[in-house]
C-alpha positions in Angstrom: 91.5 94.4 108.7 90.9 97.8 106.6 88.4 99.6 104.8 89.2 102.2 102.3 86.9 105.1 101.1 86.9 108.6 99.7 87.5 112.0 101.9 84.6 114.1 101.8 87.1 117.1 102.2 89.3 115.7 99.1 92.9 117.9 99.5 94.0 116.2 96.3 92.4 115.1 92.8 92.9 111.1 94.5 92.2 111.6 98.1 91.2 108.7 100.1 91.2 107.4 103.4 92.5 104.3 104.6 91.1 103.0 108.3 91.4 100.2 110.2 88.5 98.4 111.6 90.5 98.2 115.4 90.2 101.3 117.3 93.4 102.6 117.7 93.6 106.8 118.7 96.6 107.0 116.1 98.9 105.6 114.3 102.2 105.5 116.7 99.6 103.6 119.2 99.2 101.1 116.7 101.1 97.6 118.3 99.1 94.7 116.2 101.1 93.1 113.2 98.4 91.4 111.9 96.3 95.2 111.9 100.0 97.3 110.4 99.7 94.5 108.0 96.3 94.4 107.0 96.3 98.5 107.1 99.6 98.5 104.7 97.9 95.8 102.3 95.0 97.7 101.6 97.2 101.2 101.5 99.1 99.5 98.7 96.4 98.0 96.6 94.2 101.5 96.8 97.7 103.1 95.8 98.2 100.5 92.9 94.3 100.8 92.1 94.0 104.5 92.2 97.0 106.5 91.0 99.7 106.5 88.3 101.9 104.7 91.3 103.0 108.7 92.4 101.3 109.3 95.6 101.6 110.8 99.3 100.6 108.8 102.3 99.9 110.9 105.1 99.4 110.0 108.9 98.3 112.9 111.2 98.9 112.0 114.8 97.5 114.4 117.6 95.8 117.7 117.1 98.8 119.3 116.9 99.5 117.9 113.9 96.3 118.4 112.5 94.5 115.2 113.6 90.6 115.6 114.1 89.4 112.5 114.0 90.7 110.2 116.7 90.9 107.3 114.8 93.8 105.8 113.0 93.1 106.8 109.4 95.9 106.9 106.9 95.4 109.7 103.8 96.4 108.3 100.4 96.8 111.6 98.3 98.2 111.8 94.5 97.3 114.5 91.9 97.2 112.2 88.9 94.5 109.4 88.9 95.3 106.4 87.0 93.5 106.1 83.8 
């Protein structure tokens, strides 16, 4: 239901993004279970994966909140990789 891949503006040392394959403009649009589900799945297994389990998961929803790209896309940040 999700891919996962790294931001090519990284804010952090670990900074991916984590997308779902339904459109959806953001994140408070999102209504499918099956979609949350899948998105939350793959947020938690690139979380598990790719940091020392300390990490910051970051939605922006509207401009105003600094969203640019208007597509669901949640940012799964951490300063210490796991070795």
């Amino acid at each position: 239901h999700a891919v996962a891949f790294l931001d090519i503006n990284p804010q952090a040392k670990v900074h991916i993004l984590v997308v779902p394959r339904q459109h959806t403009e953001n994140v408070s649009m999102l209504e499918s279970a099956e979609v949350l589900t899948g998105l939350f799945d793959l947020i938690r297994q690139v979380a598990s994966e790719k940091t020392d389990g300390q990490f910051r998961l970051q939605f922006n929803t509207g401009a105003a909140a600094g969203q640019s790209v208007f597509h669901v896309h949640g940012h799964v940040m951490s300063a210490t990789p796991k070795v």
